[in-house]
N, C-alpha and C positions, 0 to 999 in steps of 0.2 A: 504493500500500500504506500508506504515512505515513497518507495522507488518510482511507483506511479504518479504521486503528488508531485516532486521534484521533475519529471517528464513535461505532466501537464502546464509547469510554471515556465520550464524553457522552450515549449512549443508557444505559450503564450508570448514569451518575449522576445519570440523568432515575427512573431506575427506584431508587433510592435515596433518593430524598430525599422518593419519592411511597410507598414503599412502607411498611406499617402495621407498623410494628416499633417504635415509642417515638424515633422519629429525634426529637422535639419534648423529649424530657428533656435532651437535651444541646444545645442550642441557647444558648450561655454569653452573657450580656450583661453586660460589665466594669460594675461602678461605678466611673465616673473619681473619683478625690481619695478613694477609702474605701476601706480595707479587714477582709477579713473576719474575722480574726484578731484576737479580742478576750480569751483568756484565752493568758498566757503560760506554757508545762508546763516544768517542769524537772527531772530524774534527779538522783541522790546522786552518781554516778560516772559516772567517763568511757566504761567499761565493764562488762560483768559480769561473772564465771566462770557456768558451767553450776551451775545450781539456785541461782545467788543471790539474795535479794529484790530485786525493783528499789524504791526508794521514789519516788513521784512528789510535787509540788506544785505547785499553783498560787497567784494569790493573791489568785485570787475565783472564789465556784461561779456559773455561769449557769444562772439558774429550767431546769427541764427539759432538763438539758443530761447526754451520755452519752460514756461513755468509750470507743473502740471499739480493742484490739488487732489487729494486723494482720501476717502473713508476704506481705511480695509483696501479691495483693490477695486474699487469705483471709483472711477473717474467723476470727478463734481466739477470740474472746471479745468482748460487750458489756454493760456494765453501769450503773444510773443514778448517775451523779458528784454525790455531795450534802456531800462534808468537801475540804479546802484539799488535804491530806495522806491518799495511800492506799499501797499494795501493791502488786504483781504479782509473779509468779512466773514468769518466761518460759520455754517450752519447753526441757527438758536437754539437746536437740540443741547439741553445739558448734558455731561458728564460722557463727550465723546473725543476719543484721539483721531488726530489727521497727521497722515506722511504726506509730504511736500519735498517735489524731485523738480530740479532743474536737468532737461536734456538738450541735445541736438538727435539731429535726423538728416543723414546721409543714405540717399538711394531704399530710403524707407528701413535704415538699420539705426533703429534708438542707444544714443552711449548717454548714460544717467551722467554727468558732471558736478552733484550736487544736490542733496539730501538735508533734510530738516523734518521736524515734526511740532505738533503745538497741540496743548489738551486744554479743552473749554469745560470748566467745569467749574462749576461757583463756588463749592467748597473744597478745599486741600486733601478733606480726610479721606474723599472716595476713593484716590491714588494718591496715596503718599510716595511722593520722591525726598526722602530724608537727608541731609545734609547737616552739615553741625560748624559752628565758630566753637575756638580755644586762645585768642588770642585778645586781649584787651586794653593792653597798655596804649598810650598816645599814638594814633595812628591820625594821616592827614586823609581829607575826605576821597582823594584818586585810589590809595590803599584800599579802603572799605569798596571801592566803585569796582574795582580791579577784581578783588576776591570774589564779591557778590555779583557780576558781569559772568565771573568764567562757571559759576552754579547756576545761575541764570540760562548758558547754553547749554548745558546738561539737562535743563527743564527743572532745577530741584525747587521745588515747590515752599519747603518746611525746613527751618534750620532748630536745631539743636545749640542754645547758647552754653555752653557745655564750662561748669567750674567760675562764670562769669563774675559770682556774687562773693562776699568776704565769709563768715560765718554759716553755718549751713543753718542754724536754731536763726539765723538775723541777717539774710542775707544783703541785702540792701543797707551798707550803712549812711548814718545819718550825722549831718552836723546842727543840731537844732532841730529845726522842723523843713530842713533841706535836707536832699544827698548830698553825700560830701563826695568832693573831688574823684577823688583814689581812695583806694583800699587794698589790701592783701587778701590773694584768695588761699589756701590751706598750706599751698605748697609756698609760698613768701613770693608771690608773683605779682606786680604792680596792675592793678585794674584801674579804668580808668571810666568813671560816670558816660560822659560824653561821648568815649567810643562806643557803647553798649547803645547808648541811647543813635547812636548815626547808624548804625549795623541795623537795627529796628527799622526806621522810618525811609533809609534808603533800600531796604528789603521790601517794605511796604510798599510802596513804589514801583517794585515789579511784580507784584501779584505773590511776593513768596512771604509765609509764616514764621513768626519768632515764638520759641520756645523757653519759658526760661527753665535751669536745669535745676535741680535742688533734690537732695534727699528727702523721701517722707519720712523719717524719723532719725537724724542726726542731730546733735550737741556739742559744741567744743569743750575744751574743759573748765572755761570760764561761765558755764552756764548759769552758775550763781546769779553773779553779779549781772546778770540780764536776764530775772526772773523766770528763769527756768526749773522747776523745784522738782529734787531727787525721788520724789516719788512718780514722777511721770516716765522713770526710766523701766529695762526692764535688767536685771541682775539673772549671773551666772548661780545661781543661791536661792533658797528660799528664804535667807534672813536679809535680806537686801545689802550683804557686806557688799558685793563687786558687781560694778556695769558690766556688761557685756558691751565690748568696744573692738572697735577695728583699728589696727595697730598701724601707724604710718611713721616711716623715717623720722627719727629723733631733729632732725633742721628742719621738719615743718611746722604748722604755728599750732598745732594739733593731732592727737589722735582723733578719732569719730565715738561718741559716745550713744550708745543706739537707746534711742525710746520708744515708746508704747505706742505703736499707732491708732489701736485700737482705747487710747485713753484721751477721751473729750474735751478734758482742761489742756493737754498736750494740744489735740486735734484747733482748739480756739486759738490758744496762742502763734500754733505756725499758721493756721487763717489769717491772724490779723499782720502777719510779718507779710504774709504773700499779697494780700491789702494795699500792705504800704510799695510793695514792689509795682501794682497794677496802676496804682495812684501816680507813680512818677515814670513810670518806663512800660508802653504801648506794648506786651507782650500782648500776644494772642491765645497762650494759656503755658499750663506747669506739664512739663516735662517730667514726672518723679521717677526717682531713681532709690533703689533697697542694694543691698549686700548681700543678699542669699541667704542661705539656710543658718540662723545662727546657733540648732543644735538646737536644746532644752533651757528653755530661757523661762524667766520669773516676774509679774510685776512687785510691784514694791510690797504686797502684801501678801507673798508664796505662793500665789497663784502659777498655776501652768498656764500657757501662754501660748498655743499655735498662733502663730507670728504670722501666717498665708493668712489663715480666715479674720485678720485684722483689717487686711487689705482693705475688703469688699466695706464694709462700714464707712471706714475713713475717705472712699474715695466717693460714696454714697456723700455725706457730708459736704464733702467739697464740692460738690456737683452743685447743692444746694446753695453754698454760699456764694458761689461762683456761675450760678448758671450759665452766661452767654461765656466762659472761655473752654480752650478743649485741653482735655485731658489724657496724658498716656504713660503708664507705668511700666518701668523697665520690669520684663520674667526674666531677673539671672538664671541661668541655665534652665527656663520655664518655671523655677519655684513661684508658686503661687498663680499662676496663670490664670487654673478656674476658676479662683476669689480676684482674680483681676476683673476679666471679662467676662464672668457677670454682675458689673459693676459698671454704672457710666463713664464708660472711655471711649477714644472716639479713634484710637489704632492701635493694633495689636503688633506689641514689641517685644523682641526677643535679645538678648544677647546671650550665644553661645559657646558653650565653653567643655570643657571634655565630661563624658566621653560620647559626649553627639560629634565625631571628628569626620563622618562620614558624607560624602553626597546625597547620598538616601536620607540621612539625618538631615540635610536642609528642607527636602521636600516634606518630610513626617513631620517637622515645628512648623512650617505654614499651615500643613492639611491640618495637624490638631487645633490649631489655630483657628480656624475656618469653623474647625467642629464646634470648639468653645464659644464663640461666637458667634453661632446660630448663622454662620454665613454671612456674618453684615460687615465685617472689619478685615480692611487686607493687613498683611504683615511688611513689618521693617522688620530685616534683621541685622542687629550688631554682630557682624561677624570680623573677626579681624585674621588680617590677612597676612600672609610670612613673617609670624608671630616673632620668630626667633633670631630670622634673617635682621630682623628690626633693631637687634640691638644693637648693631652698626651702622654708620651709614652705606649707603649703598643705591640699587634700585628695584622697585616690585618687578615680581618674577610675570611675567604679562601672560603665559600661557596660565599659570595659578590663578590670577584674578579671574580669568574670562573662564574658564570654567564652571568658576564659583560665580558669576556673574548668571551664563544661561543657566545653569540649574534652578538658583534662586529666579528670574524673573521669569522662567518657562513653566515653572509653576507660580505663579503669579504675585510673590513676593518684591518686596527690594531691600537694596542693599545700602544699610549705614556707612557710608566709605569716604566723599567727597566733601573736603571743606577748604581751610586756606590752603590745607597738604592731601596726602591721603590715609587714608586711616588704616593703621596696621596693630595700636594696642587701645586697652584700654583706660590708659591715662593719655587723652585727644592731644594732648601740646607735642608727643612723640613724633617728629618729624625728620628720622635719621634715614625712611626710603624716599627716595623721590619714582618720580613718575617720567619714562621715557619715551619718543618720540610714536614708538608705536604701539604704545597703548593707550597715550596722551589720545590719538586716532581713532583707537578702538573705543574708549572710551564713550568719546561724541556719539558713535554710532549706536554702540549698545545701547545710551540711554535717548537716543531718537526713535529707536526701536520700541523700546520701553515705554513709551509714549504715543507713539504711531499707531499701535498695536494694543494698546490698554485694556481694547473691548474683547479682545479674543484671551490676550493672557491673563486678565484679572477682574473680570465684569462679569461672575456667574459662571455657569456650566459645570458638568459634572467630569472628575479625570477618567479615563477607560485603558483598556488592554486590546489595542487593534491588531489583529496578526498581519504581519507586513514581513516580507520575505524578499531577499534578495534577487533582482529576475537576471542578473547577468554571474554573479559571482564576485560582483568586485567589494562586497562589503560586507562584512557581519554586523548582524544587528544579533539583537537581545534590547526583549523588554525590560522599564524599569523595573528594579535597579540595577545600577553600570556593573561593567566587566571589563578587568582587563582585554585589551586588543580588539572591542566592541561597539560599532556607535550605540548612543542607549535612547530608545523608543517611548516617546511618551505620548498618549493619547489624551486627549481632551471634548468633548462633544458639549459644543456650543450652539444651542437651537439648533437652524438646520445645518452644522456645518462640523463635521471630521476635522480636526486638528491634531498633526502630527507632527511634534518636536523630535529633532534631533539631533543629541549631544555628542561631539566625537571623543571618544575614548580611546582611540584605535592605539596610539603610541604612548597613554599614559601611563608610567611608573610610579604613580599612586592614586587611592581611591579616597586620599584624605583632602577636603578641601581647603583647610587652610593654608598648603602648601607651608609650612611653618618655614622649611630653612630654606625655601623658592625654586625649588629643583624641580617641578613638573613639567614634561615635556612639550611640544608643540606638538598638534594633531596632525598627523598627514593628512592634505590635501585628498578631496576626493569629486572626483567629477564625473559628471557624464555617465552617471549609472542608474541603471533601472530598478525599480520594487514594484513589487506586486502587494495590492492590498486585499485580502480578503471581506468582500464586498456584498452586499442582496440589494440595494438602492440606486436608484437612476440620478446619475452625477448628471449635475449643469456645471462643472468646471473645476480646474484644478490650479489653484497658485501656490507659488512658491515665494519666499522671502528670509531671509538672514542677514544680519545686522554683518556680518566678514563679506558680502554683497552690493556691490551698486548702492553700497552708505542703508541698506535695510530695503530698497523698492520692489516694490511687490513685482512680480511673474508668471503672465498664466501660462501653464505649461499644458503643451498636447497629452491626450491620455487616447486606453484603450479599454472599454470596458467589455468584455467578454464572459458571459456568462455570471456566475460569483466571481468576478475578479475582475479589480482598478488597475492597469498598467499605466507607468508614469516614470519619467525619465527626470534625476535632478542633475541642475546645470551644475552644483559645485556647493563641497562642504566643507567648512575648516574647522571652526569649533561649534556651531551651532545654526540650526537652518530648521525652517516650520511650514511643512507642508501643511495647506487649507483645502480640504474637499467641500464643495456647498454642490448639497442637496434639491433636487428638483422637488 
């Protein structure tokens, strides 16, 4: 039977590749050392609302070259690009992505020159694109313009003011009934009022969100003297001899002294600091941030203490005090997640840490995510990336990132990573990798991609297990999850439309994604090769699209449907590529 299924699939792909349907259009031959992307586009804002102008620019026209708007792969609009700076008015439909291709067209052969994408969506939290500041000393306002410009083209929507404030029990300090100037944030780092507050309203400006970062339940050790009282903590003990605290290098201005979340005199007092934060600095809402499991802890009166199920109260609470801002609580390695969200939050946030060290592990924290969440909240995840490579300088390992990149966003997650550097630990000022010329590249694309594409990667649908078989031999697949020497196949069924990711594995020497000391390999190339899908529905059409691609533009490619079975030929795979079947 094997023997006969494997006949049936290469007679099928004899009759395919012979058959007269334009199979010669897509027949992709890479230019080694060149690529095709020769105008660079870029958006005013990170975002749009519903009916707002988008303005584009480039900054150069190419002779005969056109602009093409695009939903998914529908064409909405084309027109000839002849000034630097144009228009658009994208569809009033909320909470939808558009890829936007600049080409030319010789003898009726399209070369993409130039890709962008733009998301209209009135609020941030439907697709978080997360981004984070760690920097806050005296900066001039081109500095702030510069940093928040290049997250800007990335589309990141939502920033992270990550460490910004002085005291975690007070963060905002005060000189009278003013902020004062500066201040020391934990580790003895100069903050500066003024910069916090430029980062905010020049953010605002482009459609993206401020965060402010703060522990729900931190104290420094001066908590005395700024009426913070030892009963609102929780102790290692049940006679309240010892806090339960987080130990930080002896030259910083503090240890972390952990308190009660679930204690409402606690709960009143960091309201009213967070008050005085909203009162003077346009945050958009609290970013909170916990330490993870702290073991068997005590309040002040011997009581045991689940520290998760405090979560859900206290963020209850804050909801109330705070209704119009948004809220999201860091799950350290998922602790407490299910007291998170089912709690009023408005994204579901992960940072991960061992031993979810796997690719399969990123996609199991969103899906559980999803689950938690009754399906209403997409996920961020803090994931950091050549953890160990980091402790020098150096540069991110680019095949590591982008792996870790499509896994996460092809199941419909995103990635914490992008701010004035890139992000590889979890103390954010860490800026010992930099980012090189061709990842700096990949980058823009993956997250146009990410954008482009929103409605198929993270707007719904349910993930499936499609059998798709090799129809020439040039590739091995396996369903998720990955395998060595394997591309890995992921299914997705969205209304009426088949979507099939996939991720190259084929030369990876390891299935770890944080690439800790940046040694994962590059994928081999793979082009020009056929699958067969195992099929019973009447296909109206097959595209293809991958962000390592024409900067992500969509592709419809010829197919052959015979019987139970989709034949379909991809132009070219390098790290990640998402075949779209839509249904008659």
């Amino acid at each position: 039977n094997k023997i006969l299924i494997i006949f049936n699939y290469i007679i099928l792909s004899l009759l395919f590749i012979n058959c007269d349907n334009k199979n010669d259009d897509f027949n992709y031959v890479p230019e080694e050392g060149t690529t095709t992307t020769q105008v660079l586009i870029k958006t005013d804002k990170a975002k749009y609302l519903p009916n707002e102008v988008v303005v584009f620019t480039v900054e150069k026209v190419v002779a005969n070259s056109k602009i093409r708007y695009k939903y998914l792969n529908t064409i909405l609009l084309e027109q000839p690009l002849t000034n630097t700076s144009w228009t658009w008015t994208p569809p009033s439909k909320d909470y939808r992505g558009y890829m936007v291709e600049v080409y030319t067209a010789t003898n009726e052969l399209e070369t993409i020159i130039g890709t962008t994408a733009l998301d209209v969506s009135s609020d941030w939290i439907k697709f978080p694109r997360y981004g984070f500041l760690s920097q806050f000393g005296t900066m001039t306002d081109t500095q702030i313009a510069t940093t928040l410009d290049n997250l800007k083209d990335h589309h990141i929507n939502s920033l992270q003011f990550y460490d910004w404030g002085n005291k975690h029990h007070s963060p905002l300090k005060m000189n009278g009934s003013s902020p004062a100037d500066t201040w020391l944030d934990i580790s003895g780092r100069i903050m500066t009022f003024n910069t916090v507050k430029k980062y905010i309203d020049k953010a605002h400006s482009i459609n993206m969100a401020s965060m402010s970062y703060n522990l729900l339940y931190g104290a420094w050790s001066d908590y005395s003297s700024d009426g913070v009282s030892n009963q609102w903590f929780l102790y290692n003990d049940q006679n309240h001899n010892t806090i339960n605290k987080h130990d930080l290098p002896d030259s910083w201005q503090s240890d972390i002294f952990i308190t009660n979340p679930g204690n409402t005199a606690w709960q009143t007092y960091i309201f009213d600091k967070t008050n005085l934060i909203y009162n003077n600095l346009n945050f958009d809402g609290w970013h909170l941030d916990q330490l993870g499991d702290r073991g068997k802890v005590f309040d002040y009166n011997g009581n045991l203490i689940p520290l998760n199920e405090s979560f859900t109260p206290f963020l209850q609470n804050l909801k109330l005090k705070f209704p119009n801002k948004k809220n999201m609580l860091n799950a350290v390695a998922q602790y407490g997640q299910s007291n998170i969200l089912s709690a009023p939050v408005d994204v579901a946030y992960t940072e991960i840490w061992d031993p979810r060290d796997g690719y399969k592990d990123l996609a199991e924290i969103i899906q559980e995510n999803n689950t938690l969440s009754g399906n209403k909240l997409n996920t961020v995840l803090a994931a950091y990336m050549n953890y160990d490579k980091a402790n020098s300088p150096g540069f991110f390992n680019t095949p590591g990132v982008l792996l870790t990149d499509a896994v996460i966003f092809a199941f419909g997650g995103s990635h914490l990573e992008l701010g004035e550097h890139m992000l590889a630990k979890e103390y954010f000022p860490n800026n010992n990798l930099q980012i090189d010329g061709e990842l700096k590249k990949s980058l823009f694309e993956y997250y146009d991609f990410l954008v482009g594409y929103q409605n198929i990667l993270r707007d719904g649908g349910n993930f499936n297990t499609p059998i798709l078989f090799s129809g020439d031999g040039k590739v091995n697949l396996k369903s998720w999850p990955p395998a060595y020497s394997n591309i890995a196949v992921v299914g997705k069924k969205v209304e009426n439309k088949q979507i099939i990711h996939l991720i190259n594995f084929s030369n990876a020497n390891s299935l770890n994604w944080r690439d800790t000391n940046g040694e994962q390999a590059k994928p081999s190339i793979k082009t020009n090769f056929i699958l067969n899908l195992q099929n019973s529905q009447t296909v109206a059409k097959v595209w293809y699209a991958s962000p390592d691609l024409n900067g992500g533009a969509s592709k419809e490619l010829s197919f052959s449907q015979v019987g139970g079975n989709l034949v379909f030929k991809i132009p070219s795979l390098y790290y990640w590529g998402m075949v779209v079947i839509e249904y008659k």
